[in-house]
C-alpha positions as CSV (number, residue, x, y, z in Angstrom):
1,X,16.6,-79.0,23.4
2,X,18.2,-75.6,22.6
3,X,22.4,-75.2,22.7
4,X,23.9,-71.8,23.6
5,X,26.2,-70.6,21.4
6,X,29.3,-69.1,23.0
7,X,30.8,-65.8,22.5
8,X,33.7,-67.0,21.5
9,X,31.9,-69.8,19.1
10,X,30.1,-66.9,17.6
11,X,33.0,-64.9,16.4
12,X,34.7,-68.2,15.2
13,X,31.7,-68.4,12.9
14,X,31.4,-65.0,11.9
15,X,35.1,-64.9,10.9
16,X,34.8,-68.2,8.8
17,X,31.6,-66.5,7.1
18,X,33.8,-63.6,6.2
19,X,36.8,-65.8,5.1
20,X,34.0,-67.4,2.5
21,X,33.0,-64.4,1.6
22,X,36.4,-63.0,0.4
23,X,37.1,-66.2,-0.8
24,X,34.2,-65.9,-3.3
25,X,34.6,-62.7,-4.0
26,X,38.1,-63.2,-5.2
27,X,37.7,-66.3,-6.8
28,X,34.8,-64.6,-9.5
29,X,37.7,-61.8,-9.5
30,X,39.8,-64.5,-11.3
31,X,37.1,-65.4,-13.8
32,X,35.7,-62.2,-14.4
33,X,35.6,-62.7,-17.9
34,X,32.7,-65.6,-18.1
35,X,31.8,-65.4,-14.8
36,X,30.8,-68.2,-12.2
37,X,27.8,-70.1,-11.6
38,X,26.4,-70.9,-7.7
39,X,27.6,-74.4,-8.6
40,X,31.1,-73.8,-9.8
41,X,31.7,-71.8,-6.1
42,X,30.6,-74.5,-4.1
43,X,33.2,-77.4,-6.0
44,X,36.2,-74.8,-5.8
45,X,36.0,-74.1,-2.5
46,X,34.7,-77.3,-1.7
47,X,31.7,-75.7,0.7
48,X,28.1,-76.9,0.6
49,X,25.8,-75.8,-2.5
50,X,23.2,-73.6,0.1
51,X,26.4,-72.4,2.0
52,X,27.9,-71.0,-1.2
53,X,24.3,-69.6,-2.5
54,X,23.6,-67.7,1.1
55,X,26.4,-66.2,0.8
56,X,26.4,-65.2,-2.7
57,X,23.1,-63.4,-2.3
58,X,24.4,-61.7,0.9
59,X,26.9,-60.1,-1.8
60,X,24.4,-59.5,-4.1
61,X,22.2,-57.3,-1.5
62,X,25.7,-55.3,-0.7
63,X,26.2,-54.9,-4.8
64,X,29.5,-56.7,-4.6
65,X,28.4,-59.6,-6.8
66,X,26.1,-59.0,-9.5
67,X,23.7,-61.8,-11.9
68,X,23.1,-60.2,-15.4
69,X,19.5,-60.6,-16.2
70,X,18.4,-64.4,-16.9
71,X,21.6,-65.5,-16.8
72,X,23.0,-68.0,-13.7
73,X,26.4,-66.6,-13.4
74,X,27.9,-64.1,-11.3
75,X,30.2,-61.4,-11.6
76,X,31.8,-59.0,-9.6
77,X,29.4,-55.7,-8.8
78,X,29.2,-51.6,-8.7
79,X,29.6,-51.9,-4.6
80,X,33.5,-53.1,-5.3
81,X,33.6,-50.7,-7.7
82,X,32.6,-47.7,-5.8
83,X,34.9,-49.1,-3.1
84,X,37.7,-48.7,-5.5
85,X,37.0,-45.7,-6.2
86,X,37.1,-44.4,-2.6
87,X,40.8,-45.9,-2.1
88,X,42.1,-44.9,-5.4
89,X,43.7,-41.7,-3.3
90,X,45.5,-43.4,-1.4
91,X,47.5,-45.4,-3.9
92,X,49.8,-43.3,-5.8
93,X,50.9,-45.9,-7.7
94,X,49.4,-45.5,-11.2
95,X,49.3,-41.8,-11.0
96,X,53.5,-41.9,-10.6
97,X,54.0,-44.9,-13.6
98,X,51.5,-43.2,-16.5
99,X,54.0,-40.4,-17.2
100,X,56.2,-43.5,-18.0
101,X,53.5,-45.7,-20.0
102,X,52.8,-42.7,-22.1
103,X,56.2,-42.5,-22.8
104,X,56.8,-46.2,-23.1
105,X,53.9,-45.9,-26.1
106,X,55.3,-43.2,-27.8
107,X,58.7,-44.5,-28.2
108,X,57.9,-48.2,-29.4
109,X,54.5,-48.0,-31.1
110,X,53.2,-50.5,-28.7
111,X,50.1,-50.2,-26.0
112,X,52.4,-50.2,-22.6
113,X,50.9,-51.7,-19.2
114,X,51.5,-51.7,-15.5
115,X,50.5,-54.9,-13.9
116,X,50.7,-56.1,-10.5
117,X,50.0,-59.2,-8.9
118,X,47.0,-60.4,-6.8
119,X,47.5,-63.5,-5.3
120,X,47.5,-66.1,-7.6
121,X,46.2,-63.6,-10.6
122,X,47.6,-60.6,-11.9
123,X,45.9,-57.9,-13.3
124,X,47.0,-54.6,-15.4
125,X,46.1,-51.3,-13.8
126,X,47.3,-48.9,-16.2
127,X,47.8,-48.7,-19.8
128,X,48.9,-46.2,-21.9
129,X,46.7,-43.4,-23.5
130,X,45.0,-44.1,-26.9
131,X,43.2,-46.2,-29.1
132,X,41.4,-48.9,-26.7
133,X,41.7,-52.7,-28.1
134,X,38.9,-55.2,-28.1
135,X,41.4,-57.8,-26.6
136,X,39.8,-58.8,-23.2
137,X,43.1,-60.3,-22.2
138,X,44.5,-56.7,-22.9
139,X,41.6,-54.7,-20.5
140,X,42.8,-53.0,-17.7
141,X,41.1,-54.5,-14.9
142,X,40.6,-58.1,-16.2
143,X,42.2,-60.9,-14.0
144,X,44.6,-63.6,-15.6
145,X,46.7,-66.2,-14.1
146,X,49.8,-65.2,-13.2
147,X,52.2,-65.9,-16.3
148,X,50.0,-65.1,-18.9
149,X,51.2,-61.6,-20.6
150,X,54.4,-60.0,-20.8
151,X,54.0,-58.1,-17.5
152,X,52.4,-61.2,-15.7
153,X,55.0,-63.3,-16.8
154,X,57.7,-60.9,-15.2
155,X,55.7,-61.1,-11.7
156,X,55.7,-64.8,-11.5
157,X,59.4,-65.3,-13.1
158,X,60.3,-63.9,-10.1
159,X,58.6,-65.5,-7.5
160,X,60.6,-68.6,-5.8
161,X,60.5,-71.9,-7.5
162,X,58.6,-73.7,-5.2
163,X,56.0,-70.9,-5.6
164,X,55.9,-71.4,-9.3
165,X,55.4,-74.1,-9.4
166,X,52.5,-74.4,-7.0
167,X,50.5,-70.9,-8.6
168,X,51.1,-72.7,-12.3
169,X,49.6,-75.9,-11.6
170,X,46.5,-74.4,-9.4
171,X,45.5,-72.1,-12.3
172,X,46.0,-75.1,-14.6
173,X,42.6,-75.4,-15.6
174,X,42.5,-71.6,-16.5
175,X,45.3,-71.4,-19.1
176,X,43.6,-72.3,-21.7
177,X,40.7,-69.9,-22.4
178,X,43.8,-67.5,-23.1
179,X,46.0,-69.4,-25.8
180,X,47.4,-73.0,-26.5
181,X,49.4,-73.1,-23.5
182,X,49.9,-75.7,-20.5
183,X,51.6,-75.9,-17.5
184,X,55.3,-77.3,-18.9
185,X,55.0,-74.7,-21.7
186,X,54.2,-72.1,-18.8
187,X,57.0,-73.4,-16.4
188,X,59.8,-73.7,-19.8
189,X,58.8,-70.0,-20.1
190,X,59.5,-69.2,-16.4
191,X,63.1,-70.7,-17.3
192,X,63.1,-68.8,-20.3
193,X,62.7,-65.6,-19.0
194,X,64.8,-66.2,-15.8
195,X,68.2,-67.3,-18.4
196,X,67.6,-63.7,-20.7
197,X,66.8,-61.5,-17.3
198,X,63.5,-60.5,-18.9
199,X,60.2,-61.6,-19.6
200,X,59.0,-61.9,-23.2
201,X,56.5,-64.0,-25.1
202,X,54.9,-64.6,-28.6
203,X,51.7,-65.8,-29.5
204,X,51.6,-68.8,-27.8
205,X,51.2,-67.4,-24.5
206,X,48.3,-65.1,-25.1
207,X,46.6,-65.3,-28.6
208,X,47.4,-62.6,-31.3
209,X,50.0,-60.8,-28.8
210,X,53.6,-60.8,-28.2
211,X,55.1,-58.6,-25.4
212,X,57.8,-58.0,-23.2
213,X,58.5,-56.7,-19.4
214,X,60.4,-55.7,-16.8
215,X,59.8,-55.2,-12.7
216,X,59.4,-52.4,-11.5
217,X,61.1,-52.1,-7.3
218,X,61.4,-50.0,-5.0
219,X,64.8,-48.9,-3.3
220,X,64.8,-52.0,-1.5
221,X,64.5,-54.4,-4.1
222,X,60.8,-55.2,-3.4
223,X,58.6,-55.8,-6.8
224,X,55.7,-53.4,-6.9
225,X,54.9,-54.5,-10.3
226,X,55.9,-55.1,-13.9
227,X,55.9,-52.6,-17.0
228,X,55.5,-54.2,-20.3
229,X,54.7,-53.7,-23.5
230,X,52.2,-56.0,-25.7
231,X,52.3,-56.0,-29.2
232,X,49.5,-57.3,-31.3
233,X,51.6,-59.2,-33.6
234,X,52.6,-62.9,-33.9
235,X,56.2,-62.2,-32.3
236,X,58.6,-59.6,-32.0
237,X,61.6,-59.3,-34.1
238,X,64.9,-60.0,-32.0
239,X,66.2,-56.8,-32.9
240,X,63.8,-54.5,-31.7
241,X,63.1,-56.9,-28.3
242,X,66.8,-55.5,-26.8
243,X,65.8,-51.8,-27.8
244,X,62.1,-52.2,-25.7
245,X,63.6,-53.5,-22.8
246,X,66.4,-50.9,-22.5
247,X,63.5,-48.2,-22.7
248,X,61.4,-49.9,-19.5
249,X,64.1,-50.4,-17.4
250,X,65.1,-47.0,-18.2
251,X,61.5,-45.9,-17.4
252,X,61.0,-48.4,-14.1
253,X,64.4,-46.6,-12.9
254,X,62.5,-43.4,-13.3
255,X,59.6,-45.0,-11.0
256,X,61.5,-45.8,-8.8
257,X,63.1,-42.4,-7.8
258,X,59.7,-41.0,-8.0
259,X,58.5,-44.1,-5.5
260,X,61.6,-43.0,-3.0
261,X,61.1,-39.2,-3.1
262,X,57.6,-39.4,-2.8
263,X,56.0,-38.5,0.7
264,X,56.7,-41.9,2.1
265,X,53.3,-44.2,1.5
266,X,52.5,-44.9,-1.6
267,X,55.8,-47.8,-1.4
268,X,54.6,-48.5,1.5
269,X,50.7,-49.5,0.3
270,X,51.7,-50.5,-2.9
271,X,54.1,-53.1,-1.4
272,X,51.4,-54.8,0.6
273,X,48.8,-54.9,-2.4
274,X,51.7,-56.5,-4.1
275,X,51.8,-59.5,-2.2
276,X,47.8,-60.0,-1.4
């Protein structure tokens, strides 16, 4: 016996397919660091072991996922790269903030970031000009739960509580592979940061680094992103922590004129990869 499949049960299943497929794709995004094995995929997002591995190998063929060479876990590819690549015109963003970063640098002796958030992660797409560090945490490109680093800290301080609360205790499990931190010490920070209307940390939140952070908005009030700077020493001396943030606010007030005067979509786009 043979059973039709309808139109409309087609597209159903071609969307959920495509659904999985993001799903994956951002969920090795968030450990791009070690990478995740077939296995791993399947328990997260709680979908069959030869669902997970057919679609994994569909990414694989595209060059969106990628399995270094006897190894079992996978990583994201050159296809999402050269994507990147191809819409990197249309997002003004970076190009308007490095001016600022450079700046940022020169004035405190510290490696400045721009970070935004994505989804449960946030990730730094800019850095200043210089000597590169050997800090993973500290790469521009790299995916960490939202809260860990200055910058990251500033993005989920100022998300609602309930919201907090529910990112923190979902990317629980992840904390750790960045410093000696849990999900009170994460939330107590939140608080923290909230009370002094600025994000800092020390050590404890990312090993070896202390930073600090403002948002950066637009006109509206909508947060684009955060600039911070990150330090690579134990803790930041209280003296020179008021001095740092004067200089980024003064240079995310900067951003945003440049954000208003510019030709009217870079906000605009920027805005919406803000909140994916």
């Amino acid at each position: 016996m043979s059973f039709k499949t309808s139109e409309k049960e087609g597209v159903d299943s071609g969307a959920q397919s495509i659904h999985r497929a993001v799903q994956i794709i951002n969920l090795v995004a968030s450990y791009s660091v070690d990478g995740l094995r077939v296995v791993d995929i399947s328990e997260m997002l709680k979908i069959s072991r030869p669902t997970a591995h057919r679609i994994v190998q569909a990414l694989v063929g595209q060059g969106w996922l990628l399995r270094k060479a006897g190894g079992h876990r996978y990583f994201l590819g050159h296809g999402l790269f050269e994507l990147g690549l191809t819409a990197a015109p249309q997002f003004k963003f970076r190009e308007l903030c490095q001016p600022s970063l450079d700046r940022i640098a020169r004035r405190t002796r510290h490696l400045a970031f721009l970070t935004i958030r994505s989804g449960r992660d946030a990730i730094s797409i800019a850095r200043s000009k210089g000597k590169p560090v050997d800090l993973t945490a500290l790469q521009v490109g790299v995916h960490r739960p939202l809260g860990i680093g200055a910058g990251s800290l500033a993005l989920l301080s100022s998300l609602p509580d309930a919201e907090v609360e529910q990112i923190v205790v979902a990317n629980a499990r992840r904390l750790r592979a960045f410093a000696d931190v849990n999900t009170r010490m994460l939330l107590e920070s939140v608080r923290l940061c909230r009370e002094q209307g600025f994000a800092s940390h020390d050590e404890r939140l990312l090993k070896g680094v202390s930073g600090v952070a403002v948002p950066v908005t637009d006109s509206s009030g909508v947060i684009l992103g955060a600039l911070s700077i990150s330090a690579l020493l134990p803790r930041i001396e209280q003296e020179s922590l008021y001095e740092i943030v004067a200089k980024l606010r003064r240079e995310a007030k900067i951003i945003q004129g440049l954000i208003v005067n510019d030709v009217g979509y870079a906000a605009e786009r920027v805005r919406l990869l803000s909140q994916t």
